[in-house]
N, C-alpha and C positions, 0 to 999 in steps of 0.2 A: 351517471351512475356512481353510487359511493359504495364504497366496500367497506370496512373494518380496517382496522391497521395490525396487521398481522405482526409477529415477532418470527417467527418461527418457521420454517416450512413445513412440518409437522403438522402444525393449525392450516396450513392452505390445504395439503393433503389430504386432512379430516373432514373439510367441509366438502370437498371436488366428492369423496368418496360417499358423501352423505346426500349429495345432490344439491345442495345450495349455493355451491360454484363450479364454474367451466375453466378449463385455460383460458378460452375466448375472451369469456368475462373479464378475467384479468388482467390478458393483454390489452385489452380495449381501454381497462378501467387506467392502466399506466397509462396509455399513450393518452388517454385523456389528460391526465396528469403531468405528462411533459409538455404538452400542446398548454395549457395554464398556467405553467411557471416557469415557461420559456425565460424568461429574463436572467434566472438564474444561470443561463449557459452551459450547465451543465452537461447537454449534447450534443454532438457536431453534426451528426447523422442519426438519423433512427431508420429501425426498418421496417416500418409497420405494417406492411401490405405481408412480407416474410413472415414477420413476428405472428401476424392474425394465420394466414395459414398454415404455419409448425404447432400452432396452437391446437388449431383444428384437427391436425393428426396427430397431437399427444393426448388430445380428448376422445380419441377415436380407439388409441392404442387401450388408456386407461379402461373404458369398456370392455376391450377387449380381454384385460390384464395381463400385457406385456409391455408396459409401460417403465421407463426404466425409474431408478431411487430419487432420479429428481425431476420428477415431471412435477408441473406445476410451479419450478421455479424459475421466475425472469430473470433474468442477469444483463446488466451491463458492462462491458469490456472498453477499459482504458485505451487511448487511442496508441498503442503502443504494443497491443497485440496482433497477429495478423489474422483473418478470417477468408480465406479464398472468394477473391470477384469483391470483397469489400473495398471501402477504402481506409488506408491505414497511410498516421501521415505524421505520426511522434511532436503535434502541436507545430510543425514547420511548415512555414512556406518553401522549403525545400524539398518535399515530398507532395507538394499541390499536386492533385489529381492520381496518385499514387495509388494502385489495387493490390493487393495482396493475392499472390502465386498461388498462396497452400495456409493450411490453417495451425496455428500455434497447439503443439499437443495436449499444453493444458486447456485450452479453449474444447478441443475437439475431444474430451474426456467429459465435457460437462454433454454436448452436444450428444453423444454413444447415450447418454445416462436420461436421455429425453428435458435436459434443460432449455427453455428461450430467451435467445440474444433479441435484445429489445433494442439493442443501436451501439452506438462508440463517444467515450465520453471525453469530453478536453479534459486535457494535464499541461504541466507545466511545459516548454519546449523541451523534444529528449529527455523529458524526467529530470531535466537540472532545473530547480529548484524547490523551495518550502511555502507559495504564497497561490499557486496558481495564476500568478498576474506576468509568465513569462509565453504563454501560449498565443501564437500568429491567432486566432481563435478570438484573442480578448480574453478579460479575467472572468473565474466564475464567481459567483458572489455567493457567502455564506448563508443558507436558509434561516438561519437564528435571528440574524442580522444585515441586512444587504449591505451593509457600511463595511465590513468586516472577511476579511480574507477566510477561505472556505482551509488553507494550510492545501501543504502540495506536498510530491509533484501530484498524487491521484485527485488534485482537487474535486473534478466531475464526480470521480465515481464518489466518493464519498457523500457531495453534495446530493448526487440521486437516491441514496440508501438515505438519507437523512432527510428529504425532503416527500420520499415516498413516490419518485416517478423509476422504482425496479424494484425488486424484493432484494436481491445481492448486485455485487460488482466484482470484477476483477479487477485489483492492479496492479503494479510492480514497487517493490519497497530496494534501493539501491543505498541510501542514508537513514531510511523512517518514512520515504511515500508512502506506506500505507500507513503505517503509524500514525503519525502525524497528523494528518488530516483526519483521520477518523476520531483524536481526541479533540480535534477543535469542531467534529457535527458531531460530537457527542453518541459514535455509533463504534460497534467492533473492528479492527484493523488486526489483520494476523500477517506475520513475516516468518516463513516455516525457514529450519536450516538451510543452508546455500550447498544445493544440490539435492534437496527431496523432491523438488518439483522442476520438470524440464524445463529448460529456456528456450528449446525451441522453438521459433516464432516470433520471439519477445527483440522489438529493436534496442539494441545494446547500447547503453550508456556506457556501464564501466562492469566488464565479465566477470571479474572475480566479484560483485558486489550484489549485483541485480538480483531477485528474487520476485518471482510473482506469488503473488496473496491477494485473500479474499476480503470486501469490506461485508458485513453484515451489523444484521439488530441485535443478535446473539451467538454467544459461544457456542451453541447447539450446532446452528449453519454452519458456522466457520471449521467445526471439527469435519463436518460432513462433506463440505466441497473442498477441503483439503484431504478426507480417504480417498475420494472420486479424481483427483488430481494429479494426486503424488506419484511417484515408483519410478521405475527405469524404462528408459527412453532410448530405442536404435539409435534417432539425431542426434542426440546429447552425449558427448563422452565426459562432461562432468556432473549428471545426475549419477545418484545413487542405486543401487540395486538390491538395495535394501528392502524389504518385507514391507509394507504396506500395513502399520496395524487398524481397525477397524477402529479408529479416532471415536465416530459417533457411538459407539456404544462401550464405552470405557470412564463415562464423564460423571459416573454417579461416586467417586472417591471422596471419603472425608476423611481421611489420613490429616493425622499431625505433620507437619515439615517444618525444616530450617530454611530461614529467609534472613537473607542478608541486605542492605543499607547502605547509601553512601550518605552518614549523615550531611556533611555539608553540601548534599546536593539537594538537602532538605532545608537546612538554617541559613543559606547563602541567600544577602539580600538580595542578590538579582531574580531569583525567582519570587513570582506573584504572593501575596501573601498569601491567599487566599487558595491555591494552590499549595503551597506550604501544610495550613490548616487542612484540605482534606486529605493529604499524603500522613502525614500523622496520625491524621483519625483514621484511618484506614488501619496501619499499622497497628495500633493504640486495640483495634476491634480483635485484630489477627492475636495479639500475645491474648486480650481475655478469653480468646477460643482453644487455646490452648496451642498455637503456635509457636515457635523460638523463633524472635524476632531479635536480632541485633546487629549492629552498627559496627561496620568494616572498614578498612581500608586498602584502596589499591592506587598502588601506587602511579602504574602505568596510565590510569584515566587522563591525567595532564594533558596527554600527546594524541587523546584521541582525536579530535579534530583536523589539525596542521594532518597526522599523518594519512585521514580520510580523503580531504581534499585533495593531499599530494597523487595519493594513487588516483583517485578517482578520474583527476581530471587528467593524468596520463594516458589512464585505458579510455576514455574518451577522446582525446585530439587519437589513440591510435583507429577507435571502432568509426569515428566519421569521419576519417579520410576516405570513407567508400565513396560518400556523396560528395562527388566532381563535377556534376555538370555533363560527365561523356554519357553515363549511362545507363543513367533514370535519374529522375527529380526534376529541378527546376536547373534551365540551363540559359545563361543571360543572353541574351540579343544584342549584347554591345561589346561583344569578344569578338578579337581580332587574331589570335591566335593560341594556342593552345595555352601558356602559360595565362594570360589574361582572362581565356574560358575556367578556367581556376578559382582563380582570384578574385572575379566577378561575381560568379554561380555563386561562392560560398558565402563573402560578402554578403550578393542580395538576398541570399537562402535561408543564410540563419541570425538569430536575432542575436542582444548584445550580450545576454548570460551565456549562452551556447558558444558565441566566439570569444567572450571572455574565458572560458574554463579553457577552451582549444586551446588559446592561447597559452594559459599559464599549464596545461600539459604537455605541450610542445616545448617550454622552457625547461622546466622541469624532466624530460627527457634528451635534451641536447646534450652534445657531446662532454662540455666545461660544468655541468651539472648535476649530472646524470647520476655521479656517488655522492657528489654533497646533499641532491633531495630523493631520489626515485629510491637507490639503492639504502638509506639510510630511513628514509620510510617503511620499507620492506621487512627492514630487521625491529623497525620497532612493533610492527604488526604481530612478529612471531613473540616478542614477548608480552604486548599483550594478550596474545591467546594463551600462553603459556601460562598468565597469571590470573587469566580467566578461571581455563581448567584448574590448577589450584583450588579459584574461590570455590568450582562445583565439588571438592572433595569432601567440602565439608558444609555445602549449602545447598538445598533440593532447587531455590528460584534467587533471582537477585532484582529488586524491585525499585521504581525511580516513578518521578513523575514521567510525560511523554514530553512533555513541553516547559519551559519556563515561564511563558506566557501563556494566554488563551488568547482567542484568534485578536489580532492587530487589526487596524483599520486600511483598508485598500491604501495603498500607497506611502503608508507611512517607515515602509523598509526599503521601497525601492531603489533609492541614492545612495545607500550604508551598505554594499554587501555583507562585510565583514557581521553587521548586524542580523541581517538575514541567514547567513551562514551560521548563528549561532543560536539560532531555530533548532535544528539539528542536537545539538550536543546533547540530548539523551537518549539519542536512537542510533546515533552512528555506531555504538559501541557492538553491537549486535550484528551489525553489517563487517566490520573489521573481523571481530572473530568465525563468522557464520554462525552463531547461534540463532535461535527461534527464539521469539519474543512478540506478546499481542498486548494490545492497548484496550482497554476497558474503560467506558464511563464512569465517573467519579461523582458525582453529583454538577454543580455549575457556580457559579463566583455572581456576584449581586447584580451583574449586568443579564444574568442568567445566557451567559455562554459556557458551552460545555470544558469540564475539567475531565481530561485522562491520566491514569495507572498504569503503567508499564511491566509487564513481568516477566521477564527474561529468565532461560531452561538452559539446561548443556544441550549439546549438540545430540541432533535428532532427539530430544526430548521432549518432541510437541504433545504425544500422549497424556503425560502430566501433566506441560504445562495449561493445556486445555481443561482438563477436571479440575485441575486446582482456579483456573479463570473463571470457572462456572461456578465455583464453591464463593469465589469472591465476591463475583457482581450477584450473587443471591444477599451476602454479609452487606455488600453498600447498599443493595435496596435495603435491605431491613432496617439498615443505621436512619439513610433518609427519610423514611417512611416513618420512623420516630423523631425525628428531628421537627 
């Protein structure tokens, strides 16, 4: 059975309401779809026998019309959130055969709303890294190009929205996970403020960082499963409690705004050329529409990196010293006493990026260190948020490519971290401050892999940033469509 390639849930909705499709239909038509492009790996679990019968009572509901705003949409969930009786297992063999207790709020906000979880999708181990090629799982391989890294940590989820085995995904953006990979399968990645959308559920990389977001085909979705998402949460004492605006229907603005530029994150040769060229043309489209487009400087960007890592991989070596081996995960067979059941567990448990980061967080928090890197990290975090807010006093978005590359070929970062770490460097900025920031397609570079835009809002500013994303990828289809 072949369906159409829907963009939108909107269009699923109109046809289910017209009679031309079932939930049924399209859970079947996915699962058919992941069962055919199994190679891409992009799922560790599916649930199909579940999936067909939630189907079957959201089809049931819809007749009835109490169906909730997203019935009709399949989702897949990063292997990083928890679903009750599922198994959730952060891409480690340290959490082999692991179930989830209770189900992550944001998941269970899509669920309240008649959404179907289609399965759980591999990522990077723990969400540390940018290539998808660090998951116990194996790599997924990018649907454009199977030579080619799909970008991480949400490799999966992105790979399924881009290859059409789910209509959306969840996943967590800690650096640019969602980011990132969504501009190299050339599909939506949204990273809301840190703290509009609960953590609860969500296995912890690095707490002050971590953010769950949506990947989708379009700005429409992404405004919609982030109103059905957001708000305050009893578990979470650092979400927000802040109002909830009605995202999806705010998106028709064509207001003029100020956008701001790093230009040398635009002329520096290290970024792709070709990448370069549609960042400009994009730009170049925005001032003839009447936009104030201009070229800024801040000063703090320098440091964003070094002082990304420094924290990150702190609050990491502190959130996985839960998995020891005593109780739950993988516990080795060749411990002898309690410090060696340690030692061993964690060892065989996790792989070399995961213990590499432990590592340099556990140095980086030792006692001879501790104000030379953690606490001097810290303060440089507060100025660059400080010089963020600044730049939004006088700028409604601040815009970059997502990537300085498009997707790389398996294996050609593995040896270099330091290389692969600077995958990264246009999305971490967003994560240091907690701003909201989504990636949009650009068109593609002559290999015809996808190129993304980045466009980064003040804090809790996803309302706009959303209508103005929506304003934009209408402008680059127009451009390309003349081109």
């Amino acid at each position: 059975m072949i369906l159409k390639d829907y963009l939108t849930l909107a269009e699923i909705q109109k046809d289910i309401r017209e009679g031309d499709l079932t939930c049924v239909k399209l859970v079947s038509h996915y699962l058919h779809q992941i069962e055919s492009k199994a190679h891409l790996n992009a799922f560790v679990e599916v649930y199909q026998q579940e999936a067909l019968q939630k189907a079957a009572t959201v089809d049931e509901k819809i007749r009835e019309g109490t169906a909730g705003k997203l019935a009709g949409l399949i989702v897949g969930l990063k292997d990083v959130l928890s679903h009750t009786g599922h198994g959730v297992q952060a891409g480690s063999k340290i959490l082999h055969a692991y179930k989830a207790p209770f189900t992550a709020t944001a998941v269970q906000r899509l669920l309240d709303e008649d959404a179907i979880v289609i399965g759980r999708q591999n990522c990077d181990e723990f969400a540390m890294g940018s290539s998808n090629e660090n998951s116990s799982f194996g790599p997924v391989l990018n649907a454009q190009d199977i030579t080619k890294v799909p970008g991480g940590s949400s490799g999966g989820s992105a790979v399924a929205v881009q290859a059409g085995l789910c209509h959306a995904s969840l996943g967590s953006d800690t650096g640019g996970s969602v980011r990132q990979p969504a501009a190299f399968c050339g599909v939506v990645g949204t990273k809301p403020s840190y703290g509009r959308v609960s953590r609860w559920g969500l296995i912890a990389y690095a707490s002050s960082f971590d953010c769950i977001g949506p990947i989708t085909k379009s700005v429409e979705d992404a405004a919609l499963i982030l109103e059905v998402m957001a708000g305050a949460d009893e578990f979470d004492s650092t979400v927000s409690s802040r109002n909830v605006p009605a995202y999806s229907g705010l998106l028709g603005s064509e207001r003029k705004v100020r956008i701001g530029y790093i230009a040398e994150s635009i002329e520096n040769e290290s970024i792709a050329p070709e990448i370069r060229q549609r960042t400009k043309e994009v730009l170049e489209r925005l001032m003839e529409e009447g936009h104030v487009v201009e070229a800024v400087q801040m000063h703090t960007l320098a440091h964003l990196l070094p002082t990304y890592y420094i924290l990150t991989t702190a609050e990491a070596s502190s959130n996985l010293s839960r998995f020891d081996g005593v109780r739950y995960g993988h516990r080795s067979n060749e411990a002898v006493d309690l410090e060696s059941l340690y030692k061993k567990s964690r060892t065989e448990g996790f792989g070399d990026e995961v213990r590499r980061r432990i590592l340099l967080g556990t140095f980086v928090l030792s006692a001879n260190y501790y104000d030379a890197y953690y606490t001097k990290a810290q303060r440089v975090r507060s100025l660059v948020r400080a010089e963020t807010e600044k730049f939004f006093e006088n700028y409604d978005f601040f815009i970059s490519p997502v990537t300085p590359t498009t997707a790389f070929t398996i294996g050609e970062k593995t040896e270099d971290p330091l290389q692969m770490y600077l995958a990264d460097i246009f999305t971490v900025h967003a994560n240091v401050v907690g701003c909201p920031a989504i990636s949009i397609p650009n068109g593609t570079d002559r290999d015809g892999m996808p190129i993304g835009i980045q466009i980064m809002a003040p804090y809790f500013g996803e309302s706009d940033m959303l209508s103005f994303a929506r304003q934009l990828q209408r402008l680059i289809g127009e451009s390309l469509a003349m081109s």
